[in-house]
N, C-alpha and C positions, 0 to 999 in steps of 0.2 A: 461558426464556432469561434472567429478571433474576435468578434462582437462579445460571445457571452464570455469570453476570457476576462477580453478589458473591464466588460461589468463587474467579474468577478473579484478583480483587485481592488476596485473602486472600491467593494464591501470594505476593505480592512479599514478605510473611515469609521466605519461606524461600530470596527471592534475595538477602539484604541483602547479599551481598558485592556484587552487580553493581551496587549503589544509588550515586550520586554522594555523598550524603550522606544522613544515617537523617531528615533533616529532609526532602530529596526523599521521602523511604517515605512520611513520613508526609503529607506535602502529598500527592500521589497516593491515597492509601489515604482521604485525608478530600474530596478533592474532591468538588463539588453538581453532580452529573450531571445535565443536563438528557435524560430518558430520552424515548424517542418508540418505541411499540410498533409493528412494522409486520407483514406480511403472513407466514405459515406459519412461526411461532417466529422470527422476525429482531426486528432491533431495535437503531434508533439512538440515539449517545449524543453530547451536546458538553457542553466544559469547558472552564474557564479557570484555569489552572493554576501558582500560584508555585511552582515550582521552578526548581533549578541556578542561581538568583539571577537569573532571569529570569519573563516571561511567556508561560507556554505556551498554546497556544490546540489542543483538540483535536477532534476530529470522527471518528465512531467509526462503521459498520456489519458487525454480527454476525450471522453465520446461520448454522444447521443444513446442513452442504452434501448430507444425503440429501434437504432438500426444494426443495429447488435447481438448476437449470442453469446451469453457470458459464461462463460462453463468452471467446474472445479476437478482437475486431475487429481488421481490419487494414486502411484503409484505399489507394486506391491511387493514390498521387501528390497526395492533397489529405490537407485537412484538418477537423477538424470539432468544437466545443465537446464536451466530452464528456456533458452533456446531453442534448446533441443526436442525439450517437450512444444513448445509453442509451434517447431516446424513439423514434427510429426504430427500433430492437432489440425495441419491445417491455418494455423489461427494468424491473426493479423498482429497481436498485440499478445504477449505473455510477462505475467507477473511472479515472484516465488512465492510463495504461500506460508505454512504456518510453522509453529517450531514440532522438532522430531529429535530423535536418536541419535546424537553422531555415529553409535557403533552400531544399531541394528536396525537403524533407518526407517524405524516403524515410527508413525504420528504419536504423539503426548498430548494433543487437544481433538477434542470429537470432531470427530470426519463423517460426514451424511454424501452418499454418492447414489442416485436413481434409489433412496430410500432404503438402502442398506448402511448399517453403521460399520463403519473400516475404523474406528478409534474413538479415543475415550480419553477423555482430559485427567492424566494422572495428578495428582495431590499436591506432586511437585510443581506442577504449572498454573497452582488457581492463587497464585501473588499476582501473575500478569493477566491471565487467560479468563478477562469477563466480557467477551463479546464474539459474534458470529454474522457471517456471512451467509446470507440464504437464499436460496434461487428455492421459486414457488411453482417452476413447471421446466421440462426437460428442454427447452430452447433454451431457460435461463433467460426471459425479456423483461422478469422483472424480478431484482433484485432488490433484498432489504440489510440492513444494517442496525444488528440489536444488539443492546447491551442485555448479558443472559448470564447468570453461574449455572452451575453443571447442575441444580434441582431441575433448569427450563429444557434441558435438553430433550426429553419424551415430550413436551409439547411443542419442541420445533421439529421434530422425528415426525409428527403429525401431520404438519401444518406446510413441512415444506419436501422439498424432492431432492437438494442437496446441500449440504452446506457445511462449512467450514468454521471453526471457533481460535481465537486469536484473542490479540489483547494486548494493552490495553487499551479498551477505546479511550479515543483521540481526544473526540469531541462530539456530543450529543444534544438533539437540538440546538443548533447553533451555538452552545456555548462550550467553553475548553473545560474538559474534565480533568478535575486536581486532585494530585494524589500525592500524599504526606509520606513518603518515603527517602531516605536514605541509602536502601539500595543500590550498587553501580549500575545498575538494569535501568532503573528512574535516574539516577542523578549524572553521571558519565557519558560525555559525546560517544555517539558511535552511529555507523552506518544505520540507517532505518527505513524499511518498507510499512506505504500505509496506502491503503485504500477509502473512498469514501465517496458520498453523493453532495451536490447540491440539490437547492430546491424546487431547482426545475427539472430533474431526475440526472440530468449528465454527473458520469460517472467519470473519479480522477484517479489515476494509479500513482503513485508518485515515489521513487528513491532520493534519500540524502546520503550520497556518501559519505563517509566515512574514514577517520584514519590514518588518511594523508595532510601530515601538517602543513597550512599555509595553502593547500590547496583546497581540503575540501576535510575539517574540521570535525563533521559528524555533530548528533545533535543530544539534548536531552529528551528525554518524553516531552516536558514544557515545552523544549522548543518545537519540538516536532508537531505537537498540536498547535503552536501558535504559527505555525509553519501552514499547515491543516487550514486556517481559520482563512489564512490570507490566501489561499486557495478558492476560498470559496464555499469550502465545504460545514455542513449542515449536521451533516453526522461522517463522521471516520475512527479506522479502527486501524492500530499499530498491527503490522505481521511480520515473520520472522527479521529479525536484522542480521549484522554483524555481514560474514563471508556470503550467507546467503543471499544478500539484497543486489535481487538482479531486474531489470524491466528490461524489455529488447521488442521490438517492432518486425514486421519481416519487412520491410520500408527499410527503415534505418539501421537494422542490426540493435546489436546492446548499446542501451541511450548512455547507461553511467557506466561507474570505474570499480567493477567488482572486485573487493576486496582480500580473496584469497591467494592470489598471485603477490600479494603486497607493494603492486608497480600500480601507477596511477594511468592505466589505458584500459582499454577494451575486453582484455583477454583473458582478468581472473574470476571466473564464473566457478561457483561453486556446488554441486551433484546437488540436487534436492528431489525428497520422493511426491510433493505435492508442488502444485500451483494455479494460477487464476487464468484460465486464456478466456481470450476475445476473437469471434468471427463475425466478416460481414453479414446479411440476413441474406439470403437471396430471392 
């Protein structure tokens, strides 16, 4: 896995058009990864990152999706730290999922769980909300990453057994998707959670924190896809940010510095009723 990592950054050679500046390339390409090996070829990674004239703060979990169950929780009318669901799950690795209610905690982008629809991408969410996350059989071993508006969703209701809709993607076929907004959702640093594949199927969950000045800056969409790129990834797709953006391992505990507590450690996680877990295969 630390093999296809190093391959991985080597790609941003060959994206330097997408790069903000070749001084970003190279800050990315030299950052001291703190690497943490974990369970059936996975393996996490944090950083702290000068680039785009800021402080990046990253948190990284890579895995093999053949040796993996990739599942989508949904939960119903509450909410729950994403740890929390990740240690009830069983799961090795948990991510927070997609945007919802603050007051009635119910999802605002389409939810597919074992082929039942639990939500439905309200009108207010289709500026960001053009992509989905879909798992094609109840192990969840193989997942795909599509950019979809809410006309595609009966034929991904078809096609797949559960999946999750987000937004906005990242990057699509290897190249960074632009989007001519003004926005503070597009144009304003902030916390960000994204998901995404390379092309050799390994799957990256990744948190930018957020927020904390000087320490860890938060990003734009731009950056976050050109974040995305030097990653390695192929295709990836922005999911909720902000207080929500949490990743945690049961390994390492929470990798980044969730931002509801407003203190830059471990301990401000905040309730969410969906998210992404990962189990070894056995």
């Amino acid at each position: 896995m630390t093999k296809l990592l190093a391959g991985a950054f080597l790609l941003l050679f060959s994206f330097a058009a997408a790069a903000q500046t070749p001084e970003d390339s190279v800050a990315f390409a030299g950052a001291r990864w703190q690497i943490t090996p974990l369970a059936a070829g996975a393996e996490c990674r944090r950083a702290q990152i000068d680039m785009f004239d800021s402080r990046q703060t990253v948190s990284v979990v890579a895995y093999p999706a053949r040796n993996f169950t990739t599942e989508i929780i949904q939960l119903d009318g509450k909410a729950s730290p994403t740890s929390e669901l990740g240690k009830a799950a069983g799961a090795d690795a948990a991510l927070n999922g997609s945007y919802f209610n603050m007051k009635t905690l119910a999802p605002v982008t389409f939810v597919l769980i074992d082929k039942q629809i639990l939500g439905r991408t309200t009108p207010g969410e289709t500026m960001r909300t053009n992509g989905v996350i879909a798992l094609r059989d109840k192990r969840g071993r193989k997942m795909d990453i599509l950019r979809c508006d809410t006309t595609q969703y009966s034929r991904i209701a078809r096609r797949y057994r559960s999946a999750l809709a987000a937004g906005p993607m990242l990057v699509r076929d290897g190249r960074s998707v632009e989007y001519d907004s003004e926005d503070s959702f597009y144009a304003r640093r902030h916390p960000r959670t994204l998901i995404g594949k390379r092309a050799d199927g390994t799957v990256v969950m990744a948190v930018i924190d957020g927020r904390f000045k000087g320490e860890a800056d938060g990003a734009t969409i731009a950056e976050t896809a050109y974040i995305a790129r030097q990653l390695g990834l192929v295709d990836a797709l922005n999911l909720d940010g902000g207080g929500s953006s949490t990743l945690w391992t049961a390994q390492e505990g929470i990798l980044n510095h969730p931002y509801d507590n407003k203190r830059f450690d471990h301990e401000g996680e905040r309730g969410v009723p969906n998210c992404i877990v990962i189990r070894r295969n056995k």
